[in-house]
C-alpha positions as a Markdown table, in Angstrom:
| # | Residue | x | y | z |
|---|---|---|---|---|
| 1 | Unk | -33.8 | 26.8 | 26.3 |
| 2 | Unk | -35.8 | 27.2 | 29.0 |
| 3 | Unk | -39.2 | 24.9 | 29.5 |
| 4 | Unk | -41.9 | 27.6 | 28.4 |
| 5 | Unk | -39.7 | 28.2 | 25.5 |
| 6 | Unk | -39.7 | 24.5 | 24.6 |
| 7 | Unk | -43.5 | 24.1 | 25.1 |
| 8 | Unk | -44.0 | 27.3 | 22.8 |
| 9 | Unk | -42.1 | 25.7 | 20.5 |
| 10 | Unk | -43.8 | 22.8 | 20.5 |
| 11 | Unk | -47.3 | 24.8 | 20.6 |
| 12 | Unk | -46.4 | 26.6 | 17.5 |
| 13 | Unk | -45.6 | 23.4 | 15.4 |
| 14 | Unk | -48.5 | 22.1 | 16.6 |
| 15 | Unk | -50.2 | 25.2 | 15.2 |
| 16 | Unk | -48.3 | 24.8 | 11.7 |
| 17 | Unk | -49.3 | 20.9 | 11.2 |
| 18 | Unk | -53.4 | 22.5 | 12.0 |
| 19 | Unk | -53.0 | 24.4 | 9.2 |
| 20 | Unk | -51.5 | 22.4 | 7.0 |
| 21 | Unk | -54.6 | 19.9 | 7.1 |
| 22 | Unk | -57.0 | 22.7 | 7.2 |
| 23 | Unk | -56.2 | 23.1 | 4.1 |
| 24 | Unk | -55.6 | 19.5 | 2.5 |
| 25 | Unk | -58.5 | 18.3 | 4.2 |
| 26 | Unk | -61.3 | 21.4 | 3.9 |
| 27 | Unk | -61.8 | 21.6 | 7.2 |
| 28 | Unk | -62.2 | 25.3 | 7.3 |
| 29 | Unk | -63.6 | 25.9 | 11.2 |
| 30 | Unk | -60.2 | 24.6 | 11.9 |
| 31 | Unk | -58.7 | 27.4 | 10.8 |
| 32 | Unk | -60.3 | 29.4 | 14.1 |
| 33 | Unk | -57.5 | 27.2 | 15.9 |
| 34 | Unk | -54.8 | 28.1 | 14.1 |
| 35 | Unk | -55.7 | 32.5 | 13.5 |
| 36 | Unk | -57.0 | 35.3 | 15.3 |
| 37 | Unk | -60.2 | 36.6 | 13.8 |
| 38 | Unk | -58.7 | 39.6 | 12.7 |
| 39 | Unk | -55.7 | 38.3 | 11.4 |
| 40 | Unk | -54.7 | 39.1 | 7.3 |
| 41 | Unk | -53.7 | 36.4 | 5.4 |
| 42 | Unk | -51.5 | 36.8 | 2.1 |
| 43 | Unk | -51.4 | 34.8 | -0.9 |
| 44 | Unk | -51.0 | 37.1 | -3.6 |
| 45 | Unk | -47.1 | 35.9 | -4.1 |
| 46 | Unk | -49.0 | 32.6 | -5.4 |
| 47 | Unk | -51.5 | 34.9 | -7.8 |
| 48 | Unk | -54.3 | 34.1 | -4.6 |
| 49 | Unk | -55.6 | 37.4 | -2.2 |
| 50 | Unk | -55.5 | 39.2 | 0.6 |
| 51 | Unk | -57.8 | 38.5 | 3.0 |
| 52 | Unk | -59.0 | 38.6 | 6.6 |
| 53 | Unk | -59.2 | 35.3 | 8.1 |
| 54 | Unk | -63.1 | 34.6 | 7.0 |
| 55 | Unk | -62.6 | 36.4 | 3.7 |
| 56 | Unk | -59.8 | 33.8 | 2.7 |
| 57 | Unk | -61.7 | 30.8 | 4.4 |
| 58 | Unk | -64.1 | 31.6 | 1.4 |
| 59 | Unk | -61.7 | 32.0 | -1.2 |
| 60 | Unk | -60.6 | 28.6 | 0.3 |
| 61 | Unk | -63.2 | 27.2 | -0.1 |
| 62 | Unk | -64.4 | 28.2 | -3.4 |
| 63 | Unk | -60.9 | 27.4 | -5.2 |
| 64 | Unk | -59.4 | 24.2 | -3.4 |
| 65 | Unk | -62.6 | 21.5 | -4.1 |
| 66 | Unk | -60.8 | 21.6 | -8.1 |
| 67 | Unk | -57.7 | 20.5 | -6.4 |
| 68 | Unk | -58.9 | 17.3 | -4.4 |
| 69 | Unk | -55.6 | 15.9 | -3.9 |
| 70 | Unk | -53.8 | 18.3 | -1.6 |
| 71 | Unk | -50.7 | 17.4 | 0.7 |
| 72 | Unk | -48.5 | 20.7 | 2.5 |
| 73 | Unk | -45.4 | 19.9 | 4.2 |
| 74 | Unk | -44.2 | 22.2 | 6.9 |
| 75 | Unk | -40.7 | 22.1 | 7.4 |
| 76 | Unk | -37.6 | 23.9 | 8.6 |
| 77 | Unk | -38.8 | 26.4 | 11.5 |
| 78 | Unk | -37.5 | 29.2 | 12.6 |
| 79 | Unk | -39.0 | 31.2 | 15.7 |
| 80 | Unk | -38.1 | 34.7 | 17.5 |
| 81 | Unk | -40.0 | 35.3 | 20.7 |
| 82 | Unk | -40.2 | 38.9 | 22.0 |
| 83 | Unk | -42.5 | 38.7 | 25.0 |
| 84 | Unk | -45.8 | 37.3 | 24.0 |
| 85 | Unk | -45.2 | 37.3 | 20.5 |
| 86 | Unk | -43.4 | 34.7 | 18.1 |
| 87 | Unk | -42.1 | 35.7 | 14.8 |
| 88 | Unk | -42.5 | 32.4 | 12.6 |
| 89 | Unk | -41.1 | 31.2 | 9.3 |
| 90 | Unk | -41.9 | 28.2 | 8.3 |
| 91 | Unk | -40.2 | 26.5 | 5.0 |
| 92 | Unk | -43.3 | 24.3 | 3.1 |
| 93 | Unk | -43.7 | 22.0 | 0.0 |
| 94 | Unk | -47.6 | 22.1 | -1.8 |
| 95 | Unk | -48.8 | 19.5 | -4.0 |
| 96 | Unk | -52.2 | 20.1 | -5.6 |
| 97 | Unk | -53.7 | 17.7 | -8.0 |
| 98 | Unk | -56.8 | 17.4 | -9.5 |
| 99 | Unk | -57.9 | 13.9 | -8.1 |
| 100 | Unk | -57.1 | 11.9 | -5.1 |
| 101 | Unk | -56.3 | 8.5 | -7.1 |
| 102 | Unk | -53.3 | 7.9 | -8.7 |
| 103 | Unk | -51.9 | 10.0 | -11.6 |
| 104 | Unk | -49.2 | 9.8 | -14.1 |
| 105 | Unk | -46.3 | 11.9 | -13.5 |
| 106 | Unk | -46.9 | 13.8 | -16.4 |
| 107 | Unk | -50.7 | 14.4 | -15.6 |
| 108 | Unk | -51.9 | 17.5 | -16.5 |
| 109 | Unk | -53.5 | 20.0 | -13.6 |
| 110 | Unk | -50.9 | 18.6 | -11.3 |
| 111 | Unk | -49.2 | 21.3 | -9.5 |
| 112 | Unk | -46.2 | 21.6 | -6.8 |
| 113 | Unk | -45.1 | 24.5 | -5.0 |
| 114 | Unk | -42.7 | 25.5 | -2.5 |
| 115 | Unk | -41.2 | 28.5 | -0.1 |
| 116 | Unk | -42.1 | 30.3 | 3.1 |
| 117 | Unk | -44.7 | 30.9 | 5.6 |
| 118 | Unk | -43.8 | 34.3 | 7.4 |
| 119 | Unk | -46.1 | 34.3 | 10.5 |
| 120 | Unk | -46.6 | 37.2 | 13.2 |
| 121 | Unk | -48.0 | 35.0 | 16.0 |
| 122 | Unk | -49.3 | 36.0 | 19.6 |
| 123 | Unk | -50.1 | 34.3 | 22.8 |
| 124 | Unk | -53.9 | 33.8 | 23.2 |
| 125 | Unk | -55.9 | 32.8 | 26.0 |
| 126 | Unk | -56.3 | 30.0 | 24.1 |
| 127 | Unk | -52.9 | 29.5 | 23.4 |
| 128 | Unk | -50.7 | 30.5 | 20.4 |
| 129 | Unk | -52.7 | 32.0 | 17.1 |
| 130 | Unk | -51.2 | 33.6 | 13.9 |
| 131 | Unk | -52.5 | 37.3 | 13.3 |
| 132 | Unk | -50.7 | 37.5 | 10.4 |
| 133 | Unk | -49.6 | 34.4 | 7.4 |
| 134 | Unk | -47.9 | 36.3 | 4.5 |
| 135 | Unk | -46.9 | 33.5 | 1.6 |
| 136 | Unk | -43.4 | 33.5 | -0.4 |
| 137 | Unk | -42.8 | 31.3 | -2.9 |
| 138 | Unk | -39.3 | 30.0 | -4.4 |
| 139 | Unk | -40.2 | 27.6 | -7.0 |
| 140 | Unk | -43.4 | 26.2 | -8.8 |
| 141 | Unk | -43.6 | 22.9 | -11.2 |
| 142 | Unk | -46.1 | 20.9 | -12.7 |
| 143 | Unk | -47.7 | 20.5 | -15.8 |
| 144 | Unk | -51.3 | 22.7 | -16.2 |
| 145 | Unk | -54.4 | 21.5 | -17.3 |
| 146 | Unk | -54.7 | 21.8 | -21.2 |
């Protein structure tokens, strides 16, 4: 690998772990770090929408505050560069639960998810930005609020 490729690399994870606390911390601006402002986000795999970048920040926002305790994991990447673009899938593990103290195991709301990010990424003056976050997901468990 040459070294742009490595710093790229290293951008672009960077750009996954911003996202990841967006959303387990509510810290919505952030989100302007991480996509373009035209970019189309896709969570409809996980019954969510289909959005433009502000349209899911609200969604966001509206549904997430019921889910206090929130923790993504990003893990195995894989990136394709073609010129100043990055094709990016990103493996991930979501735990929601209603409260940030300690639950039992069998608590009801508690919710964990996993799958894939697929990302179409592009080099920004400001560096690397996702213009489009489409969501897959492999596997759901948890127990539902009665």
């Amino acid at each position: 690998m040459r070294e742009r490729e490595i710093a790229d690399r290293l951008e672009i994870g960077d750009l996954l772990a911003k996202y990841a606390y967006a959303v387990d911390t509510g810290d919505w601006a952030r989100l302007d770090l991480v996509f373009t402002p035209d970019a189309m986000i896709d969570y409809t795999a996980g019954g969510g929408v289909r959005g433009t970048r502000d349209e899911v920040r609200r969604w966001l926002a509206e549904t997430l505050p019921h889910w206090p305790g929130r923790q993504h994991l990003i893990g195995a990447t894989v990136v394709r560069f073609v010129g100043d673009e990055a094709v990016v899938t990103a493996s991930f593990t979501a735990t929601l639960a209603p409260s940030r103290d300690a639950l039992p195991a069998g608590a009801a709301g508690f919710v964990q998810y996993g799958g894939w990010h697929h990302h179409r990424m592009v080099r920004t003056p400001y560096g690397w930005r996702s213009e489009e976050l489409v969501e897959e997901r492999a596997w759901q468990a948890g127990h539902r609020a009665r």
